[in-house]
N, CA, C and O of each residue as an XYZ file, in Angstrom:
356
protein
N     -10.833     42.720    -39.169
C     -11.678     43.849    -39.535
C     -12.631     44.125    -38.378
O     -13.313     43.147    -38.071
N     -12.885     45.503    -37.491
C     -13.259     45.615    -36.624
C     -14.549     46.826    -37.247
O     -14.443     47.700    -38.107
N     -15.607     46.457    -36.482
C     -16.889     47.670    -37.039
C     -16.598     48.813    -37.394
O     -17.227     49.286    -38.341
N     -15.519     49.636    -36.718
C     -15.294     50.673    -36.695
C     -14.283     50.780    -38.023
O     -14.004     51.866    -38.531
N     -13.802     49.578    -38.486
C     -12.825     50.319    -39.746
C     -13.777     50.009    -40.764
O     -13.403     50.440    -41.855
N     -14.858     49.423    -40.795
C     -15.852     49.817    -41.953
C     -16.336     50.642    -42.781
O     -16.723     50.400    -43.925
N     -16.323     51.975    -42.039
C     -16.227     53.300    -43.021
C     -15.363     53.515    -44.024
O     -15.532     54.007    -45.140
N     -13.912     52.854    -43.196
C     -12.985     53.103    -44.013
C     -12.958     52.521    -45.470
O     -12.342     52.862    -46.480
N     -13.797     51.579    -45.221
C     -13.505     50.459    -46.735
C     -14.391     50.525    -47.589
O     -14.224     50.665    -48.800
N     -15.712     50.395    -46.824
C     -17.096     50.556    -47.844
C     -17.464     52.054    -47.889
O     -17.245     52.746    -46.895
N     -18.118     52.683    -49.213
C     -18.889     53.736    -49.134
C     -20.314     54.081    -49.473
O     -20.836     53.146    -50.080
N     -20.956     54.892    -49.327
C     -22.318     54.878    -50.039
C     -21.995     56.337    -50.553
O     -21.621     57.309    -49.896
N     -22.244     56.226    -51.919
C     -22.478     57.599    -52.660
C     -23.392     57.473    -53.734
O     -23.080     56.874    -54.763
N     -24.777     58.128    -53.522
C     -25.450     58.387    -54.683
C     -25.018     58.459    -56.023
O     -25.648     57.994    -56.973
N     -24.134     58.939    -56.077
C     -23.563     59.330    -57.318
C     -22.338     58.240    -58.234
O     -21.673     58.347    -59.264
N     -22.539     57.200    -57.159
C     -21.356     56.080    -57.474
C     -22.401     54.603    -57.634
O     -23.166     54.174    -56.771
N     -22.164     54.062    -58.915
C     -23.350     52.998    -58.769
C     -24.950     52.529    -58.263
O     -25.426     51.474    -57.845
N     -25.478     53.850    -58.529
C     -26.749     54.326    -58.309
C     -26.925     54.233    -56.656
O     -28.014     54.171    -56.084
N     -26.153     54.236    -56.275
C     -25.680     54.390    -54.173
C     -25.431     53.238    -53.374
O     -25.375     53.173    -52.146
N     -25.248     52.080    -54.464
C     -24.909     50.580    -53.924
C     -24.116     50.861    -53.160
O     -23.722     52.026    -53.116
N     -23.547     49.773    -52.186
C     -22.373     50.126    -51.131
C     -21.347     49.826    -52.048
O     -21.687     48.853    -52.720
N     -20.244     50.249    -52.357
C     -19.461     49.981    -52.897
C     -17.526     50.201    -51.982
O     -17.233     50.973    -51.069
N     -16.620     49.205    -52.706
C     -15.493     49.203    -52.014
C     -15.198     50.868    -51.941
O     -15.970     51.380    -52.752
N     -14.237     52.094    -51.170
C     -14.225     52.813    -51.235
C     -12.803     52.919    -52.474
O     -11.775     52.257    -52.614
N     -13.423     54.150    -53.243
C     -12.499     54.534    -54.421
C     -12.458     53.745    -55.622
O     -11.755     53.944    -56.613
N     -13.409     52.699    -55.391
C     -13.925     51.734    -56.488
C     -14.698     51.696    -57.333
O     -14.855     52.860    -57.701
N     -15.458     50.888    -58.035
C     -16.836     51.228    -58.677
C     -17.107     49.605    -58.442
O     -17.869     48.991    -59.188
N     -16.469     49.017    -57.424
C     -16.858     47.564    -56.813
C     -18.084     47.564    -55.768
O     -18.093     48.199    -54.714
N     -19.018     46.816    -56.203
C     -20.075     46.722    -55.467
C     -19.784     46.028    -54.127
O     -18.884     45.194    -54.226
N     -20.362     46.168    -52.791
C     -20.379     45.166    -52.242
C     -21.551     43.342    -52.436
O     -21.419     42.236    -51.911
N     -22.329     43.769    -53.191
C     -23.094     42.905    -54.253
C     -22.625     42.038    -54.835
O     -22.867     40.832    -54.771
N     -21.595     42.849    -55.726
C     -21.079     41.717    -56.715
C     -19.425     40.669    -56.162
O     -18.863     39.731    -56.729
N     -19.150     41.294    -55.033
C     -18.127     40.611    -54.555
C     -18.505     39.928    -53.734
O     -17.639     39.089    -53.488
N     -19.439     39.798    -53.086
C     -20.384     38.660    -52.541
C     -21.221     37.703    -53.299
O     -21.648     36.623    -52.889
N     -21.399     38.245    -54.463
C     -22.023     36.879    -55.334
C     -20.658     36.484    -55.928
O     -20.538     35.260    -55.984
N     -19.542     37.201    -56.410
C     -18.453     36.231    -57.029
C     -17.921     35.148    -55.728
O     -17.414     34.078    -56.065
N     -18.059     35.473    -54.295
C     -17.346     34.639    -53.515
C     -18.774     33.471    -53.251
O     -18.728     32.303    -52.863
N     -19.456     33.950    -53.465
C     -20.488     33.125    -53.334
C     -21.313     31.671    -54.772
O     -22.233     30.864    -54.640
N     -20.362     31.993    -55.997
C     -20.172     31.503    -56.713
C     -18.802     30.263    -56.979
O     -18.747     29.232    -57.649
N     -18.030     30.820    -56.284
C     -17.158     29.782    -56.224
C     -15.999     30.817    -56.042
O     -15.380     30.521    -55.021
N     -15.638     31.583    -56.467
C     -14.444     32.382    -56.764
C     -13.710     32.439    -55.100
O     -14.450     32.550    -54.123
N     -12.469     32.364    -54.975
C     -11.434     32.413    -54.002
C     -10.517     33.927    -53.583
O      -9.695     34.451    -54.334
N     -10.760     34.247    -52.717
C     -10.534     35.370    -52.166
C      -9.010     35.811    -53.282
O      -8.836     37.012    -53.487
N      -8.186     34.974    -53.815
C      -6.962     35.076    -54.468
C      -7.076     35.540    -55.751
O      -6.537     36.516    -56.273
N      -7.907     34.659    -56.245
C      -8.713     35.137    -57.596
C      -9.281     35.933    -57.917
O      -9.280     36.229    -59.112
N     -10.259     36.862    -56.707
C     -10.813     38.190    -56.342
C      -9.550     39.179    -56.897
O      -9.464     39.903    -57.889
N      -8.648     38.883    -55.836
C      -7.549     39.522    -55.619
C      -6.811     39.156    -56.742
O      -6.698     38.098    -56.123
N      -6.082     38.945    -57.971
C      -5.782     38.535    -58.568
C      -6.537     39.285    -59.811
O      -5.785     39.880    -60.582
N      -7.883     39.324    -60.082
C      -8.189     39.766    -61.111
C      -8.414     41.494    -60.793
O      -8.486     42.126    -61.846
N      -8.534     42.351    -59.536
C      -8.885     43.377    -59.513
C      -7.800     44.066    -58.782
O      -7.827     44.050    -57.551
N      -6.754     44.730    -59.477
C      -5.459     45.597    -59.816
C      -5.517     46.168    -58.054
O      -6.446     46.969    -58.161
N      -5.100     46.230    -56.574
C      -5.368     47.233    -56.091
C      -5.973     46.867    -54.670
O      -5.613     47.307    -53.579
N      -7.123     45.825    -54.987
C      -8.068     45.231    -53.654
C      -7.032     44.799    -52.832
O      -5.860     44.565    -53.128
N      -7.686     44.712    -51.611
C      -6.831     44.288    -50.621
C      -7.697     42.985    -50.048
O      -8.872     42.893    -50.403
N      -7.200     42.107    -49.277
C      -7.831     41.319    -48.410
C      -9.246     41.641    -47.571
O     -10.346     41.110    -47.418
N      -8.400     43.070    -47.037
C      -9.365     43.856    -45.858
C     -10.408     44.347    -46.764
O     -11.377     44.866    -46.209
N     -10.410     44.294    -47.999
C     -11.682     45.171    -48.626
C     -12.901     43.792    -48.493
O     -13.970     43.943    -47.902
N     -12.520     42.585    -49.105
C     -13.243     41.439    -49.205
C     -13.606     41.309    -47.734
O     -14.821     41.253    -47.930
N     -13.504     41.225    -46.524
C     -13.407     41.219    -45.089
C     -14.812     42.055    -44.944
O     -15.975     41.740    -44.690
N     -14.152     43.226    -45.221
C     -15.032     44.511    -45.089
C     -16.248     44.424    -46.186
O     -17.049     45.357    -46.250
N     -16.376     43.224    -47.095
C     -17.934     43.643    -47.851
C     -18.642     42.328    -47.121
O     -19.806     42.116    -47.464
N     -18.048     41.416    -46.138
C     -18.768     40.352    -45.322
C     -18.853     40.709    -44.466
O     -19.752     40.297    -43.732
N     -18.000     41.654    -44.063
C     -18.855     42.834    -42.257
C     -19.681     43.187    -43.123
O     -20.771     42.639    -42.960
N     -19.619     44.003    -44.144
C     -21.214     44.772    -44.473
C     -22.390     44.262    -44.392
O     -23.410     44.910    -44.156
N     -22.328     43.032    -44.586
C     -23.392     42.091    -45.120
C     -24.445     41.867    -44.061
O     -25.672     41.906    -43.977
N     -22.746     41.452    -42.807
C     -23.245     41.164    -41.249
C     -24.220     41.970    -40.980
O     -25.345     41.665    -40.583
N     -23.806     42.980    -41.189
C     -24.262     44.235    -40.695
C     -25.618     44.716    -40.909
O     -26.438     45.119    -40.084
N     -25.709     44.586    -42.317
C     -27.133     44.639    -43.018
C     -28.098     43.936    -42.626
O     -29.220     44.336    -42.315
N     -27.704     42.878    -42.625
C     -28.468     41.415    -42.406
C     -29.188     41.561    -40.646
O     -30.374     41.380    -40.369
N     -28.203     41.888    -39.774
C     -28.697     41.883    -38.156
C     -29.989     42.386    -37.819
O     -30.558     41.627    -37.034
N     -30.671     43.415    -38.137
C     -31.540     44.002    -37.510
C     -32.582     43.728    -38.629
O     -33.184     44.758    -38.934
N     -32.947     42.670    -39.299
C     -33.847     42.368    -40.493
C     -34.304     40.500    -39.810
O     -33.652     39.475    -39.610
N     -35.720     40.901    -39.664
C     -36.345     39.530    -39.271
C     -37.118     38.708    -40.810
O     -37.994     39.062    -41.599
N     -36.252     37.485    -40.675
C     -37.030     36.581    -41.483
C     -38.629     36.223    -41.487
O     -39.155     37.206    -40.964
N     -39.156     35.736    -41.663
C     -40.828     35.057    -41.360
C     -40.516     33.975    -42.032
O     -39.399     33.982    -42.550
N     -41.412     32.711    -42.229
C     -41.688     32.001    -42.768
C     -42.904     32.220    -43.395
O     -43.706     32.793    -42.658
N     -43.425     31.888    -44.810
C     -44.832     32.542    -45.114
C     -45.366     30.828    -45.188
O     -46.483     30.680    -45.684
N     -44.626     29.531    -44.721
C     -45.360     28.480    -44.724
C     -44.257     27.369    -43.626
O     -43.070     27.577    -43.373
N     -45.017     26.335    -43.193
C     -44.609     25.362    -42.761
C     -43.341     24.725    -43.014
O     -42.393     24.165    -42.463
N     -43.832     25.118    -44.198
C     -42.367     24.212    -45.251
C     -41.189     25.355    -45.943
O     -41.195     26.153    -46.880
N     -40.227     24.922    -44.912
C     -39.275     26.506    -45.135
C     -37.980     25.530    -46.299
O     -36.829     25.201    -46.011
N     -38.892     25.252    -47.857
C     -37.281     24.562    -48.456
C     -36.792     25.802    -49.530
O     -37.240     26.429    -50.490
N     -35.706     25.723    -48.793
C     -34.967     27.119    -49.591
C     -34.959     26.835    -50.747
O     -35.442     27.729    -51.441
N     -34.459     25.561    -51.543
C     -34.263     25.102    -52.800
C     -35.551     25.871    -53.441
O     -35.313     26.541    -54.446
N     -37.108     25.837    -52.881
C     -37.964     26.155    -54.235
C     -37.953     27.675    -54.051
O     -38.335     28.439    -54.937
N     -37.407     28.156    -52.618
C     -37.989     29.571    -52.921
C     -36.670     30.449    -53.998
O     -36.812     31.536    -54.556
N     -35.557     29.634    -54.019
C     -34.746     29.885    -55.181
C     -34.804     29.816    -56.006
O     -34.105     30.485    -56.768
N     -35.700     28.937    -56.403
C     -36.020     28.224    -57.562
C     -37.062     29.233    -58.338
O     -37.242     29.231    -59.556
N     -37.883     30.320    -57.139
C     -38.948     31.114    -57.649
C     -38.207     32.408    -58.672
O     -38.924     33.236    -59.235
């Protein structure tokens, strides 16, 4: 999956899941297919339960992510950076 075929896969439409990024022609979030792979679920099982997805769509909602994520700076608001409690909040 190369930056440039990203358009192709993800979309943003106001009018489609209140403008979440979603797979294109879907009503698949890029959200929720990142918390199911991030839960345990296996790219097969993705694929497997949703009629249609392709590999390259799952690909294409972890470029998105990349993508999102790059130009956004963390801080620390303390010394003590333990992820466990700020999850925990």
């Amino acid at each position: 999956m190369t930056d440039e075929q990203l358009p192709g896969r993800i979309a943003i439409d106001p009018g489609v899941m209140v403008g979440k990024p979603v797979i294109k022609g879907t009503r698949l979030t890029v959200e929720h297919i990142l918390n199911l792979l991030a839960h345990g679920a296996t790219a097969d099982e993705i694929l497997a339960e949703y009629d249609g997805l392709l590999q390259e769509d799952l690909q294409a909602c972890l470029l998105f992510a990349t993508k999102a994520l790059e130009d956004v700076s963390f801080m620390p608001l303390s010394l003590g950076n333990d992820v466990d409690a700020i999850l925990r909040r």
